[in-house]
C-alpha positions as CSV (number, residue, x, y, z in Angstrom):
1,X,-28.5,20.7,-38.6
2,X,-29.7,23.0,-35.9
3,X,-27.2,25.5,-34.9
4,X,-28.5,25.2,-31.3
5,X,-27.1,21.7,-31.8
6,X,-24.1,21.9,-33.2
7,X,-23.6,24.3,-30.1
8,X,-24.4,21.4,-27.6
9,X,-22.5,18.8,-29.8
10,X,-19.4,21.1,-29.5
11,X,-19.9,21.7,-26.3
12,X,-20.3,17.9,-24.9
13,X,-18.4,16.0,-27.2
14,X,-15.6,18.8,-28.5
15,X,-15.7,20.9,-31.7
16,X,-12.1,19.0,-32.4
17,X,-13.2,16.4,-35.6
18,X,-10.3,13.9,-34.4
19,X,-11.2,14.1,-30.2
20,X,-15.3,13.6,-31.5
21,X,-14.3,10.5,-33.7
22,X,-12.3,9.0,-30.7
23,X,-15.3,10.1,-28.4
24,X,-17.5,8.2,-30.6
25,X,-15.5,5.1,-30.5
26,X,-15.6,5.3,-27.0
27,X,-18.9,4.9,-26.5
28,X,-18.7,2.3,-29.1
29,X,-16.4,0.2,-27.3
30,X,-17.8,0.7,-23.7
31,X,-21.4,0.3,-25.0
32,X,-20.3,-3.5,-26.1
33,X,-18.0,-4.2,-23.0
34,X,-20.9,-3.1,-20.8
35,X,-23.6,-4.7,-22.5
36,X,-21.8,-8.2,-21.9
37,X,-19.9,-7.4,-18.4
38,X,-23.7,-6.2,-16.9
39,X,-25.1,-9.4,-17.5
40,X,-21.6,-11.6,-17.1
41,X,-22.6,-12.8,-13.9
42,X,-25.8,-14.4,-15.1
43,X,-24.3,-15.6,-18.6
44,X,-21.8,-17.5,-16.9
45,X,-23.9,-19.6,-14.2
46,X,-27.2,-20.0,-15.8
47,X,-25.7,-20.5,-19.1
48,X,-22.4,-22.0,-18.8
49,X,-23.2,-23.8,-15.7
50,X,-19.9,-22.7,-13.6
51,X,-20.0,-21.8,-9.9
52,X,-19.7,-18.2,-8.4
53,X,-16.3,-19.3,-6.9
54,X,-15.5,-20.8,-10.9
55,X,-15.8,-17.8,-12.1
56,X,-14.3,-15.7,-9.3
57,X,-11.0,-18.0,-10.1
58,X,-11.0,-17.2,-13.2
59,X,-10.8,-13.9,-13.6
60,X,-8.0,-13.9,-10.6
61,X,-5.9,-16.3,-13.1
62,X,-6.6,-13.8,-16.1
63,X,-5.4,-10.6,-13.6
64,X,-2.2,-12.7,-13.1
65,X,-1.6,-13.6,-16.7
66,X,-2.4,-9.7,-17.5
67,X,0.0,-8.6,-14.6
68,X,2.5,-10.9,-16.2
69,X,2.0,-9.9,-19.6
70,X,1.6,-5.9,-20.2
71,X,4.8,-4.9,-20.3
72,X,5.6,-7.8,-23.4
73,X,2.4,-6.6,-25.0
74,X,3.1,-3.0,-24.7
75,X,6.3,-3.9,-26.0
76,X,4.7,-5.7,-29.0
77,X,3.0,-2.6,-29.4
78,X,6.0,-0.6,-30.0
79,X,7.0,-2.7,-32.1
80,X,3.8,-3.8,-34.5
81,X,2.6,-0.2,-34.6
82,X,0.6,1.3,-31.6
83,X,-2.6,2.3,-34.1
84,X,-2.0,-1.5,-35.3
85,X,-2.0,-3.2,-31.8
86,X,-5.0,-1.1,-30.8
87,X,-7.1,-2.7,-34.8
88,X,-5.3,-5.9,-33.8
89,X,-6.4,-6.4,-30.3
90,X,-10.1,-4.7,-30.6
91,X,-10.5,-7.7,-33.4
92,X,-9.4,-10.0,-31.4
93,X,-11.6,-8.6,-28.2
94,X,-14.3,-8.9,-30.7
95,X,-13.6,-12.3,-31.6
96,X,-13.2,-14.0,-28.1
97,X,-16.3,-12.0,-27.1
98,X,-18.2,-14.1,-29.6
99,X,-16.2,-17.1,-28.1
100,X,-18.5,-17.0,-25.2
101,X,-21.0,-18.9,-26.9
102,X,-19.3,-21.7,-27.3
103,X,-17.4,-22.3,-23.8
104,X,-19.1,-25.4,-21.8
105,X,-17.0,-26.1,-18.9
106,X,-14.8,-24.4,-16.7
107,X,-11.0,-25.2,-18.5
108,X,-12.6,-23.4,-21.2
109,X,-14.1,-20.6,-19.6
110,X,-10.7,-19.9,-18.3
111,X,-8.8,-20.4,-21.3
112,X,-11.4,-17.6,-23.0
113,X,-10.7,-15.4,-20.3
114,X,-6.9,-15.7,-20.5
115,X,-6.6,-14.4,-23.9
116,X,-9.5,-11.9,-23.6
117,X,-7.5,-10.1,-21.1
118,X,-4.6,-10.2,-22.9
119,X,-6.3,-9.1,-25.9
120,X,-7.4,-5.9,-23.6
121,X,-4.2,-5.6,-22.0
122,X,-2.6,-5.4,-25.9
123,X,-5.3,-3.1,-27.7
124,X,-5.3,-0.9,-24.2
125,X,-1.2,-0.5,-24.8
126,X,-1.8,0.4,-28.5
127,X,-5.0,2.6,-27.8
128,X,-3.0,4.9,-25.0
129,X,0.8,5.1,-26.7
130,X,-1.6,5.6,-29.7
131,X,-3.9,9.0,-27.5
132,X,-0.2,10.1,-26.2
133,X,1.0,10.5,-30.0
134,X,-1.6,11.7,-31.4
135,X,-2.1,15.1,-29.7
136,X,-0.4,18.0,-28.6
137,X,0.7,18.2,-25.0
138,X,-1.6,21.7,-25.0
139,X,-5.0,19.1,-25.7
140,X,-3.4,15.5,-24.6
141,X,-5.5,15.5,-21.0
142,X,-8.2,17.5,-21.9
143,X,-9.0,14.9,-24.8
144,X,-8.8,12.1,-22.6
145,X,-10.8,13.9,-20.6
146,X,-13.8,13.7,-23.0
147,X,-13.0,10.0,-24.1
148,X,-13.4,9.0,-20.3
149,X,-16.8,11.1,-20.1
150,X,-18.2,9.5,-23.4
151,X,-16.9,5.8,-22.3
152,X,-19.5,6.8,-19.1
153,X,-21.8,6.8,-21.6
154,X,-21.0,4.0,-23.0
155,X,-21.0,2.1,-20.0
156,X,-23.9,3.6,-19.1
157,X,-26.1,2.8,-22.3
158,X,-24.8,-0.8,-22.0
159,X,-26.1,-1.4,-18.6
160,X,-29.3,0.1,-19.8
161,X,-29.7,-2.6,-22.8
162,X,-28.6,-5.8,-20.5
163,X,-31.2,-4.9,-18.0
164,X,-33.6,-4.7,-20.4
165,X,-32.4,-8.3,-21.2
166,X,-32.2,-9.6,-18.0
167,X,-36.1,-7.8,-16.9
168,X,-37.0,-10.3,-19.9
169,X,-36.0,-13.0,-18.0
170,X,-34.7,-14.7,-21.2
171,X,-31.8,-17.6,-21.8
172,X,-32.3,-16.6,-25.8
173,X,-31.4,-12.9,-25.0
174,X,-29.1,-13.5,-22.5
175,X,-27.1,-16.1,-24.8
176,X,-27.4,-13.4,-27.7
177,X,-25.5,-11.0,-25.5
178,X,-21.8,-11.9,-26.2
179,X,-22.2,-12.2,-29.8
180,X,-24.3,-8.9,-29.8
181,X,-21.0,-7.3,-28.3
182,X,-18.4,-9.1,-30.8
183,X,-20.5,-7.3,-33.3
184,X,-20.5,-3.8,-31.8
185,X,-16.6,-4.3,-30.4
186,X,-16.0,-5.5,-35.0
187,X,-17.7,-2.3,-35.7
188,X,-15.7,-0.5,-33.0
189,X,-12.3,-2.1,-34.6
190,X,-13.5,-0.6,-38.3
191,X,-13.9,3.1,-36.3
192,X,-10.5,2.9,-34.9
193,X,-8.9,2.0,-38.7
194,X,-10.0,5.3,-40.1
195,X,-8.6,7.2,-37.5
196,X,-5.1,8.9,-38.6
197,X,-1.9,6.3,-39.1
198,X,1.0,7.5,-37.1
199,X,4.8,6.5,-38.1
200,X,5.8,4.8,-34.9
201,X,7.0,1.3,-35.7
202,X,10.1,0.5,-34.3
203,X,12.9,0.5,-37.1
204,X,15.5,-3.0,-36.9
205,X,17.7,-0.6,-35.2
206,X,15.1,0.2,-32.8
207,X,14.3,-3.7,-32.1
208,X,17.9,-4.6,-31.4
209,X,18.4,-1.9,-28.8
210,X,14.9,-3.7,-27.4
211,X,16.7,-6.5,-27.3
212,X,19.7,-5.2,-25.6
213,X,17.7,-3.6,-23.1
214,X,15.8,-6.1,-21.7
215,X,14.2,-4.4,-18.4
216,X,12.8,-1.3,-21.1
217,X,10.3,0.9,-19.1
218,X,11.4,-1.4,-16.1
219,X,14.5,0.4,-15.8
220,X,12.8,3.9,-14.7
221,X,12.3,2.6,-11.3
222,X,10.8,6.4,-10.7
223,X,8.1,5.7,-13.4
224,X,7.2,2.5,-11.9
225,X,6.9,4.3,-8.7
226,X,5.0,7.5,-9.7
227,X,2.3,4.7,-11.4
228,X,2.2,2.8,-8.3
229,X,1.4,5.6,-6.0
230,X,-0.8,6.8,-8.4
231,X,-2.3,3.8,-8.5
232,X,-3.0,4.1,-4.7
233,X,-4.4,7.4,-5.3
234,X,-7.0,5.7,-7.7
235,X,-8.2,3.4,-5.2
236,X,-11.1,5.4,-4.9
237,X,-12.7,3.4,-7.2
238,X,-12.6,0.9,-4.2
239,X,-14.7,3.2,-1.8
240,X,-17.0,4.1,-4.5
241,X,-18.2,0.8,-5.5
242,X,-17.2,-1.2,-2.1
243,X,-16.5,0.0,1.2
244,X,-18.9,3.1,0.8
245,X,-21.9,0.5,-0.1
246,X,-21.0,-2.1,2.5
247,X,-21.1,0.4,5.2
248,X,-24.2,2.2,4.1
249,X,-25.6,-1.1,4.2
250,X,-23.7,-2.4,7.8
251,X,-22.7,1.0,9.7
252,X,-25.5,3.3,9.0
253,X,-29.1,4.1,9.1
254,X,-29.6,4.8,5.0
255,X,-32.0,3.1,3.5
256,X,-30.2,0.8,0.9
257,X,-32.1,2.6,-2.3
258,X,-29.6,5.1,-1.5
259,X,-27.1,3.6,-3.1
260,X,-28.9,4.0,-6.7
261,X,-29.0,7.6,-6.1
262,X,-25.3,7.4,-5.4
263,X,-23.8,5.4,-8.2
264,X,-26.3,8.0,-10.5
265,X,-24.8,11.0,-8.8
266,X,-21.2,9.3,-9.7
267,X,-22.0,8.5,-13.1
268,X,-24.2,12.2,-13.7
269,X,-20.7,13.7,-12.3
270,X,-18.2,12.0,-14.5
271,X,-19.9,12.7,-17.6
272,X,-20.4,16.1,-17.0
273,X,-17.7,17.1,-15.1
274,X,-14.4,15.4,-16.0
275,X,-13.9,17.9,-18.9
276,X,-13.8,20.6,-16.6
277,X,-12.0,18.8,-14.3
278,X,-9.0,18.1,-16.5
279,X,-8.9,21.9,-17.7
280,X,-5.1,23.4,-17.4
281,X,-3.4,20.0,-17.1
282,X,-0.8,20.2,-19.4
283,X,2.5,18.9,-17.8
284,X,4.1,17.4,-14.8
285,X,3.3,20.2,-12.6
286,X,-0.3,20.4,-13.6
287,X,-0.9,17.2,-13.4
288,X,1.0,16.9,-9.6
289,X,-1.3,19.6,-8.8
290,X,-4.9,17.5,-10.0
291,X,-3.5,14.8,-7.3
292,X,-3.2,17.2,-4.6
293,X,-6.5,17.9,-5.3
294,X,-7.8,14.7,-6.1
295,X,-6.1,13.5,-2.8
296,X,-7.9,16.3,-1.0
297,X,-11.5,15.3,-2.1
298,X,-10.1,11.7,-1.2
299,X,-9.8,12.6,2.4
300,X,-12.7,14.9,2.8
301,X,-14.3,11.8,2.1
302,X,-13.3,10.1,4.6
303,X,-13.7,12.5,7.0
304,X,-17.5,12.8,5.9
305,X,-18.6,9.2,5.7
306,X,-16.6,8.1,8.9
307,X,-18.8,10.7,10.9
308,X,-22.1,8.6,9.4
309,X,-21.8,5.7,11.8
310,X,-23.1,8.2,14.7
311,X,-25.5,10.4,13.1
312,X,-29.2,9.5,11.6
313,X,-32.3,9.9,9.8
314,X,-31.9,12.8,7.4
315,X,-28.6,14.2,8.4
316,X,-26.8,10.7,7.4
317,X,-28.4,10.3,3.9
318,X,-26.9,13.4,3.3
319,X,-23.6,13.3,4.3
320,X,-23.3,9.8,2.8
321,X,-24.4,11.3,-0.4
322,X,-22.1,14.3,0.0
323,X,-19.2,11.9,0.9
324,X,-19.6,10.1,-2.6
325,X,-19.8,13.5,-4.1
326,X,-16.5,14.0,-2.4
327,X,-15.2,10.7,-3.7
328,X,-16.2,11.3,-7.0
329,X,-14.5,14.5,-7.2
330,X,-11.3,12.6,-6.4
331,X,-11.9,10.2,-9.3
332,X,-12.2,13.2,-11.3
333,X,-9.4,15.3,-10.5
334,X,-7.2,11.9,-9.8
335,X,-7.9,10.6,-13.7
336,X,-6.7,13.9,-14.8
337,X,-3.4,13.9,-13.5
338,X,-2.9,10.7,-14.0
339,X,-3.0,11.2,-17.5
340,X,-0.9,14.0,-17.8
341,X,1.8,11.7,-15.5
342,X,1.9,8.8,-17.4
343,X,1.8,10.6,-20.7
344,X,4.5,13.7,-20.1
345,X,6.7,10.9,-18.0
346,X,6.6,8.1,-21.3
347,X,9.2,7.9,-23.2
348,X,8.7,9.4,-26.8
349,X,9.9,6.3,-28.4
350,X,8.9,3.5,-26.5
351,X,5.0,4.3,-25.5
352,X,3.9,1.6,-25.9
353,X,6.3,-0.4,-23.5
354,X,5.4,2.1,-21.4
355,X,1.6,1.9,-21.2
356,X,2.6,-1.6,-20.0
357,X,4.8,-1.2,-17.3
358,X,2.4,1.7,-16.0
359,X,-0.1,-0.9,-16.1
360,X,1.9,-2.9,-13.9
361,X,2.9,-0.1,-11.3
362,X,-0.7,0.8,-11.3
363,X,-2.1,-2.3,-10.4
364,X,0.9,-2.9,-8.1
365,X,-1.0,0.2,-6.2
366,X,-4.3,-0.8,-6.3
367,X,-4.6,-4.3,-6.2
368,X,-4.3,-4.8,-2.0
369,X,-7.2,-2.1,-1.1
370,X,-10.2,-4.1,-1.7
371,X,-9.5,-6.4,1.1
372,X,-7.3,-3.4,3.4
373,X,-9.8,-0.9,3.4
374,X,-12.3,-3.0,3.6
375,X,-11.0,-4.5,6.6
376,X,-9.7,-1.3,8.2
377,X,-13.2,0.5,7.7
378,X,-15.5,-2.1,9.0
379,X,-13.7,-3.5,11.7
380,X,-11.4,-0.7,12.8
381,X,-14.5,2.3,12.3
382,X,-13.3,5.8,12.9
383,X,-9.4,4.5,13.1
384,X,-10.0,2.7,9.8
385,X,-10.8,5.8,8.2
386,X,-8.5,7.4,9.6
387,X,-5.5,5.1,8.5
388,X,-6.9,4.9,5.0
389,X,-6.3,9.1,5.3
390,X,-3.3,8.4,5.9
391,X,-2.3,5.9,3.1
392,X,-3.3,8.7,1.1
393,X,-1.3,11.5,2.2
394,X,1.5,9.3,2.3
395,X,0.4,8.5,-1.1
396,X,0.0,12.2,-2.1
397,X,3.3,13.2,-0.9
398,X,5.6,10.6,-2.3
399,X,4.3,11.1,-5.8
400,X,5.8,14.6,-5.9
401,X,9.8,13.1,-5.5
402,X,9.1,10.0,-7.6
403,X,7.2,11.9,-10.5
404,X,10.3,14.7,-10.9
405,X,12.8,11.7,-10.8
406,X,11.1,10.1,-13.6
407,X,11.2,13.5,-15.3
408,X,15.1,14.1,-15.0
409,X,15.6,10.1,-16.1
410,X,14.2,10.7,-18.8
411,X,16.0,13.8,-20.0
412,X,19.5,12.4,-19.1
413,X,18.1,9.7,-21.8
414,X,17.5,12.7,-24.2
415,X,20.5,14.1,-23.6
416,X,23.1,13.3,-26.6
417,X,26.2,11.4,-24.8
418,X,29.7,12.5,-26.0
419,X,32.0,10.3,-28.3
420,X,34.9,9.8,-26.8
421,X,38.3,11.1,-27.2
């Protein structure tokens, strides 16, 4: 092998054997899920036969049942193993993927996409109590870091092959497409058994205190809160792939090819970029400290694409661009610290559960701004922006108190309480 190679293989994907095996599997498993999730839309009305508002309602019944369910399944995961949960629930992805073929009618459709997300919702528990574990608090967020830039890939790759699919305009492909990914996703569960066993089964002794405390990662109401905010520090995700498009589209002069330049910019950035974006995060203070930043691209842009409505030609094509550079940067820097939050604020010996319940605070955070920013940006204009600014300086701030309360809760857990007298 070329030593100019190894060089660049190092370089992109780690010289770290165990952080390139697990970047491996993550292009593995986003590959599949991509492949599938490109094409879902056309699988699931030409094929299946349901309606755009069937399938919209089912997927809003499988975000409730996952909502519901991921603190229960991070629990299981405690319990079962999180290296187990994470084989367990990739097998089962893989299976229910290959499911598709077989749904005919809208009951179902939904039953399939029930379990499928709690499937993900289980294996996603397992797979980050399992990351957390694994490595050092020195390495934890920078090797996220290159799992998240090789899941781009992933994603990216997949697209690529269902568009090649769909440009051939036929059924037999397009059918072919779920049981192409149950393939890859079986192939992905193989991967993640030869990575390293950890000893973190709950012991009986473990289970009954479980069972004593019912409310678990619950109980750390500051945990719950640093997610949520956190979570509304991540809805940038929600101006990069809505608000940003619909008022290119509505509110400025761009032409609309634009946005393919944009969502290659994000995806160019993320890959590249989210290494070097994660680089020094190793605690809670780091990681408060890639949300400030984060929070600070966030705003800026704001600031840039609210100015778009008035300008033209030229100048707005590049300060729309330049405002999804900015927003990407916060999706950067935000991921980052989120990592190093919810891993340095779990508690050692309940991950799992608490993968779930950071689930739950996240989405608690993020699940409203489709439809508020949306609203506040198209109808409101330059006030819009400028209350979705402040949602995230409010945001920004609050996660500072909430994120050091988690952090003394769970050292007054550590702390060894005295027998009595």
């Amino acid at each position: 092998m070329s030593p100019h190679f190894i060089r660049l293989r190092d370089k992109v994907l780690s010289d770290d054997p165990l952080i390139r095996a697990m970047s491996y599997q993550s292009v593995l498993s986003a590959f599949a899920e991509g492949t599938f999730l490109t094409g879902s839309a056309v699988f699931f009305t030409q094929i299946v036969g349901l309606s755009a508002a069937q399938v919209g309602l089912g997927l809003t019944i499988a975000g409730v049942a996952t909502f519901l369910f991921a603190v229960p399944l991070g629990r299981l995961a405690d319990r079962l193993g999180t290296r187990f949960s994470w084989i367990a629930g990739a097998v089962l992805q893989a299976l229910l993927f290959g499911a598709w073929v077989l749904v005919g009618n809208f009951a179902a459709y939904v039953a399939v996409e029930v379990l499928l997300a709690l499937a993900s919702s289980w294996q996603r528990s397992g797979r980050d109590a399992y990351r957390i574990s694994v490595f050092p608090a020195a390495t934890r967020v920078r090797s996220f870091a290159y799992m998240r830039a090789a899941r781009n890939v992933g994603y990216t790759l997949g697209a690529l092959a269902s568009g090649l699919a769909l440009a051939a305009d036929s059924n037999t492909l397009i059918k072919a497409a779920p049981l192409m990914t149950a393939v890859v996703l079986l192939f992905n569960a193989y991967w993640i058994s030869r990575l390293p066993r950890l000893a973190d089964a709950a012991s009986p002794g473990d289970l009954k205190k479980d069972v004593r405390d019912r409310l678990g990662a619950l109980r750390n109401r500051a945990f719950l809160a640093t997610t949520f905010f956190d979570g509304v520090l991540g809805t940038h995700q929600v101006l990069l792939n809505v608000v940003i498009p619909l008022w290119l589209v509505q509110e400025t002069d761009a032409p609309r090819v634009l946005l393919a330049w944009l969502f290659g910019t994000n995806t160019v950035m993320a890959v590249g970029l989210q290494v070097i974006a994660a680089r020094g995060v190793t605690d809670v203070t780091t990681s408060l400290r890639a949300q400030r930043r984060g929070a600070l691209c966030f705003l800026a842009s704001c600031a840039i694409i609210a100015v778009t409505h008035d300008t033209v030609g030229l100048i707005t094509i590049a300060l729309v661009w330049l405002g999804h550079v900015t927003v990407t940067g916060a999706e950067l820097f935000q991921s980052a610290g989120e990592w190093g939050l919810v891993a340095d604020l779990s508690d050692p010996e309940h991950r799992g559960d608490y993968q779930g319940a950071a689930q739950v605070g996240y989405t608690l955070g993020t699940v409203w701004a489709p439809a508020a920013y949306t609203f506040l940006a198209m109808e409101l204009g330059h006030l819009g922006w400028a209350l979705i600014a402040g949602i995230i300086i409010v945001a920004a701030i609050a996660v500072h108190p909430s994120a050091r309360a988690a952090e003394r809760y769970l050292a007054q857990r550590a702390r060894p309480v005295p027998e009595p007298a």
